[in-house]
GUZA-228204 format. One record per residue (C-alpha): residue in one letter; x, y, z; chain; residue number from 1. Coordinates in Angstrom, 3 decimals, always signed. Layout:
BEGIN
   residu         c1         c2         c3   chaine   num
        A          X          Y          Z        A   NUM
...
This chain:
BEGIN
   residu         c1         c2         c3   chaine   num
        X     +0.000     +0.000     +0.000        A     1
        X     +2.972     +2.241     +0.875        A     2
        X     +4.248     +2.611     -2.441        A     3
        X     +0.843     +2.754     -4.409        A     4
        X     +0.011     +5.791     -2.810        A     5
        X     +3.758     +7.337     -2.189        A     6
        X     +3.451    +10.327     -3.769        A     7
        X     +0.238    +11.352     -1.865        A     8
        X     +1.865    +10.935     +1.412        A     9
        X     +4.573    +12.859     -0.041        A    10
        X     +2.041    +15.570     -1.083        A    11
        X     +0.320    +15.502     +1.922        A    12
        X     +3.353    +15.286     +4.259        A    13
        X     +5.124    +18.752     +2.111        A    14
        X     +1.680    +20.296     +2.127        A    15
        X     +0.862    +20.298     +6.008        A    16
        X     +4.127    +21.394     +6.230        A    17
        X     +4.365    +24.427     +3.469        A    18
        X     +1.224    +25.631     +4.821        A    19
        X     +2.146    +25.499     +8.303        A    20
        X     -1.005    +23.206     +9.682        A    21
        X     -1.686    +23.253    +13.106        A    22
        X     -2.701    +19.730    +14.266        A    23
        X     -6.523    +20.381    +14.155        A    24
        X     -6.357    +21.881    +10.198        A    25
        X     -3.477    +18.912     +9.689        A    26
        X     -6.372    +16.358    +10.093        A    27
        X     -9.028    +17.794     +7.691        A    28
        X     -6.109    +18.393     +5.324        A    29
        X     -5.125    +14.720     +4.836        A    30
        X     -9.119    +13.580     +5.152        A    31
        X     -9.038    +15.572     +2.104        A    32
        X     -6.089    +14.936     +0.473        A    33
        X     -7.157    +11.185     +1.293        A    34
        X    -10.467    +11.347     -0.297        A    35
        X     -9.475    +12.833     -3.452        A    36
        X     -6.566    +10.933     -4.067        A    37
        X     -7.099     +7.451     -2.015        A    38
        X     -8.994     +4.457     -2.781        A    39
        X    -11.982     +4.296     +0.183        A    40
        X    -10.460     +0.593     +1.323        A    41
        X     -7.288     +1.958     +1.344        A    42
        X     -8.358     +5.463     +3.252        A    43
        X     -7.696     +4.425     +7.004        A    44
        X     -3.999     +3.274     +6.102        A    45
        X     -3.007     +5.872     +4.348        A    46
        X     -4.488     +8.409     +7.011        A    47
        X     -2.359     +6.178     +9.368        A    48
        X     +0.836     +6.560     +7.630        A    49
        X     +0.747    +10.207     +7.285        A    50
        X     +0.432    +10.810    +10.740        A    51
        X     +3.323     +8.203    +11.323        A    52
        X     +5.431    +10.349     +9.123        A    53
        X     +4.627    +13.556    +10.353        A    54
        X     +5.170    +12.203    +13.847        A    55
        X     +8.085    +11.286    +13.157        A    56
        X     +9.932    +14.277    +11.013        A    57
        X    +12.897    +15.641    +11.504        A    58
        X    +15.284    +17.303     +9.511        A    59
        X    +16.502    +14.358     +9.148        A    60
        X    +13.941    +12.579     +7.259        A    61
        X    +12.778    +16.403     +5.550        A    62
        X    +14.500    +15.696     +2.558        A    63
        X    +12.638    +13.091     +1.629        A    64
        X     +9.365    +15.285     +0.987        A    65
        X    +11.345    +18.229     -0.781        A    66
        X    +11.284    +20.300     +2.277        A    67
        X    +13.749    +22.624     +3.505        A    68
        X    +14.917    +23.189     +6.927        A    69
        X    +13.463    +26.826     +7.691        A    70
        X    +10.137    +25.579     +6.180        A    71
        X    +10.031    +22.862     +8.615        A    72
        X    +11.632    +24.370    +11.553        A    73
        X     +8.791    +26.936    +11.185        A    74
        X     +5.970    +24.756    +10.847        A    75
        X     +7.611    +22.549    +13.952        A    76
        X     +7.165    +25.719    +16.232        A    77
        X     +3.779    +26.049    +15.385        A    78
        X     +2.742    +22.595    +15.736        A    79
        X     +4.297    +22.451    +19.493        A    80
């Protein structure tokens, strides 16, 4: 499942960051994103991974998703 739908976590991992997401707007964001883009069996999984990832960013792993470290530092301050 991971790599059918790589490219939307990607998307949806660069996007929560780039817009600077709090965690409330993070999870209507990826419903979206997930809806749109997801198969509906596939929808809980995907939802799962994304939070996984964004969990789990660091800058680090911030390359991976095209993201640069002052974009991410400043969406990690806001999401504290």
């Amino acid at each position: 499942m991971q790599l059918k739908y790589r490219q939307a976590v990607k998307e949806a991992i660069a996007g929560v960051v780039r817009e600077r997401l709090g965690k409330a707007r993070t999870i209507s964001f990826i419903h979206d994103l997930a809806a749109g883009h997801v198969d509906v069996v596939d929808r809980a999984r995907f939802i799962e991974i994304v939070e996984d990832e964004l969990i789990s960013l660091h800058e680090g792993s911030i390359a991976r998703f095209r993201l640069g470290a002052i974009e991410f530092r400043a969406w990690r301050d806001g999401w504290r």
